[in-house]
C-alpha positions as CSV (number, residue, x, y, z in Angstrom):
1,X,3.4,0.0,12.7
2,X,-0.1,-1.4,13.1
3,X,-2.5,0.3,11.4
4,X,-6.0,0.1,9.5
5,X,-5.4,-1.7,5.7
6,X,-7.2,1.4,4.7
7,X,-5.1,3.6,6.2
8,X,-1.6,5.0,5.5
9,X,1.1,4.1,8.3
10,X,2.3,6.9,10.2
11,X,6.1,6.1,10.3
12,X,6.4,8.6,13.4
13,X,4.6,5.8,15.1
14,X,6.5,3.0,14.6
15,X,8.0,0.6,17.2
16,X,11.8,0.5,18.3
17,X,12.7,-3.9,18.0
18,X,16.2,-4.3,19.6
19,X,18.1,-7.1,18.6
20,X,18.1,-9.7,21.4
21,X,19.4,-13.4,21.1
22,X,17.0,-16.2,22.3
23,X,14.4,-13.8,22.5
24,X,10.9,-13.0,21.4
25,X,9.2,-9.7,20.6
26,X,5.8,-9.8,21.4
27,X,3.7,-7.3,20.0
28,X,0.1,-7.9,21.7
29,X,-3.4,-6.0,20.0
30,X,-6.4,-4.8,21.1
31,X,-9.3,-4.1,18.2
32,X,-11.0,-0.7,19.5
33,X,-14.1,0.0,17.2
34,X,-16.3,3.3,17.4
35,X,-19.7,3.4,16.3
36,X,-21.8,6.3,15.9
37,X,-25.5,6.3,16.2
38,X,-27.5,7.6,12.6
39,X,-28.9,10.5,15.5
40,X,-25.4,11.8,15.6
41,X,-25.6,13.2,12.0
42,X,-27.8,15.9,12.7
43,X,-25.8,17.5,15.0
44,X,-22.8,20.0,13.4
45,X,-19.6,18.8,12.2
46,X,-18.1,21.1,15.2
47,X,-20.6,19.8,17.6
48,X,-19.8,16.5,17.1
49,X,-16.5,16.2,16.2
50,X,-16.6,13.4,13.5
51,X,-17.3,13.2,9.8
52,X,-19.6,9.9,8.1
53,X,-17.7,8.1,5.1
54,X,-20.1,10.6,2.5
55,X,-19.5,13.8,3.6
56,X,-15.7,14.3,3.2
57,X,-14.1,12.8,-0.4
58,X,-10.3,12.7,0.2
59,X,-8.4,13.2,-3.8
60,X,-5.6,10.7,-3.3
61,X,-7.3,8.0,-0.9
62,X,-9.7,5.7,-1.9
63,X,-11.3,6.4,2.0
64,X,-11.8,8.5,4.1
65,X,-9.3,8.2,7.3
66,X,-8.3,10.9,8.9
67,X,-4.4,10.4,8.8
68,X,-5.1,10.2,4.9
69,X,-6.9,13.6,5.4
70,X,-4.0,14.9,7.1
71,X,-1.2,13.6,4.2
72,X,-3.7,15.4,1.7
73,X,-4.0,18.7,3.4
74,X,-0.7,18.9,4.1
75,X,0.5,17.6,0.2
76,X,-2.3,20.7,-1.0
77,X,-0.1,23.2,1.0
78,X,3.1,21.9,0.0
79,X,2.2,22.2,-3.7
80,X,0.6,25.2,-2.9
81,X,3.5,26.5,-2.2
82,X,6.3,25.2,-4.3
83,X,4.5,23.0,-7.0
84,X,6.7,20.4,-5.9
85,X,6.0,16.7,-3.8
86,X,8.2,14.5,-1.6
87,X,9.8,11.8,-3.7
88,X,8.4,9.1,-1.6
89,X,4.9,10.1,-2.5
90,X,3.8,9.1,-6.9
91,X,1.6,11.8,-8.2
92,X,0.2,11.7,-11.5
93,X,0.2,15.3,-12.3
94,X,3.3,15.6,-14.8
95,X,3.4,19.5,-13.5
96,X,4.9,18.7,-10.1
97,X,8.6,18.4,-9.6
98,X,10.6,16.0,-6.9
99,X,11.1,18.6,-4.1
100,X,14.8,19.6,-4.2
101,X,15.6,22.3,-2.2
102,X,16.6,25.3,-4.5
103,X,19.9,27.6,-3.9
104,X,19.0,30.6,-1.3
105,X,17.0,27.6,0.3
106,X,17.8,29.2,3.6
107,X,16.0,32.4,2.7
108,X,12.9,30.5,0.7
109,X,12.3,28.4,4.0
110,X,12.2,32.2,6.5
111,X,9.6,33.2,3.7
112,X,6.9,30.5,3.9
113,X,8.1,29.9,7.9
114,X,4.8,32.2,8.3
115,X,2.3,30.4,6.2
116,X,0.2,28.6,8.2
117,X,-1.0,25.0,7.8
118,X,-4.5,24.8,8.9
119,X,-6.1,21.0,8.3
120,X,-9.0,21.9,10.9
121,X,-11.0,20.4,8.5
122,X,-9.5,17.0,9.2
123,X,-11.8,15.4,11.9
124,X,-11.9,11.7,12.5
125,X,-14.3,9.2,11.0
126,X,-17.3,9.0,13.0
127,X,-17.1,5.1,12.1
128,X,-13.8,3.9,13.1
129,X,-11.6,1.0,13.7
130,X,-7.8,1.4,15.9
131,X,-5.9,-0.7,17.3
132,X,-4.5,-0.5,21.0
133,X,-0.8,-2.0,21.3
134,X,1.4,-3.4,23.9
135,X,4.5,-4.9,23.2
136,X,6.9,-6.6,25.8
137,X,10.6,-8.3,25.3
138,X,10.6,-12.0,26.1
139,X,12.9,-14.6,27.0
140,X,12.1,-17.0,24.1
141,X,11.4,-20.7,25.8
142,X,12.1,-23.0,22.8
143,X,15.3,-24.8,23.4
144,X,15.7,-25.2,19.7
145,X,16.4,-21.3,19.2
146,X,18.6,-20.7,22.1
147,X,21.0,-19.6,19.6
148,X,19.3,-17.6,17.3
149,X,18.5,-14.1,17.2
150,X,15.2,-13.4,18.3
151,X,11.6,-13.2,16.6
152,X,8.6,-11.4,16.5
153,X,5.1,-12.9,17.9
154,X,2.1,-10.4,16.7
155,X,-1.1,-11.7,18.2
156,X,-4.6,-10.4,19.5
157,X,-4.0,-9.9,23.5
158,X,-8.1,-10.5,24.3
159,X,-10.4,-12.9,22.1
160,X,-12.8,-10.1,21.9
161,X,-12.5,-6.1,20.6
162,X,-13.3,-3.0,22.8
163,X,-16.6,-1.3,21.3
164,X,-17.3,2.4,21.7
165,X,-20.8,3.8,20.2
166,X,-21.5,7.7,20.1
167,X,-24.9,8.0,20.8
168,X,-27.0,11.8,21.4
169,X,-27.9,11.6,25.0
170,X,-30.5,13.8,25.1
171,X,-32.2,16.7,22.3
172,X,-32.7,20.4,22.6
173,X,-35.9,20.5,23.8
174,X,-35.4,17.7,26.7
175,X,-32.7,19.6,28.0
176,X,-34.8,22.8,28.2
177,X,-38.0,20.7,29.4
């Protein structure tokens, strides 16, 4: 699960290791960064499909990511709904119960099957940093752990990053000109 410090893991993401003696996992990462031009801004949100780090506060996140913007919409609709939280996420609001499904859970679940969870809003940071991964099973080539169980070798595949900048090509009036 690589990820950005400042952004929560997405565990649906992770990597499967197998077990392999005398072997090493090599996980391999490329830095991909996104810039975006201060012409960009004045375009609209749906235009542009990005949001700046001062236009959308997030409650629980200290930044704006958009898999944080994601956890919070969907957290809003979930205690929206039952006033309730999954135990793995800490919520200060002594109002909110550990969700534990109720008896008649069956019938409770048909009932909000048609509420829709819209997080439209959600668009990603117009500033970004990811990361691109490979990862590859390798024999390991130290004689000294021929007989033990394996390890994993993170590292940075390239010396460099890959940069992307978002830039407006062209305005209004020099496409009509």
């Amino acid at each position: 699960m690589i990820h950005h410090p400042k952004a929560p893991p997405e565990s649906g993401k992770s990597i499967y290791m197998p077990e392999k003696i005398a072997s090493t996992f090599a996980v391999k990462i490329s830095p991909v960064v996104t810039e975006c031009s201060p012409e960009v801004r004045g375009l609209d949100m749906s235009i542009r499909n990005c949001m700046f780090p001062d236009e959308h506060h997030i409650k629980y996140f200290k930044t704006y990511t958009l898999q944080g913007c994601l956890i919070e919409c969907r957290m809003n609709w979930l205690i929206s709904k039952c006033r309730c939280h999954p135990y793995f996420y800490d919520f200060e609001q002594a109002n909110l119960r550990v969700y534990n499904p109720p008896p008649g859970y069956q019938k409770l679940n048909s009932e909000n099957a048609s509420a829709v969870l819209n997080c439209s809003d959600c668009l990603p940071p117009c500033h970004d940093n990811t990361f691109l991964v490979d990862y590859d099973m390798v024999p390991d080539t130290d004689p000294t752990t021929k007989e033990s169980t394996g390890h994993i070798d993170v590292f940075y595949k390239e010396m460099g990053a890959i940069k992307y900048r978002r830039e407006r090509a062209f305005t209004l009036m020099q496409l009509i000109g």
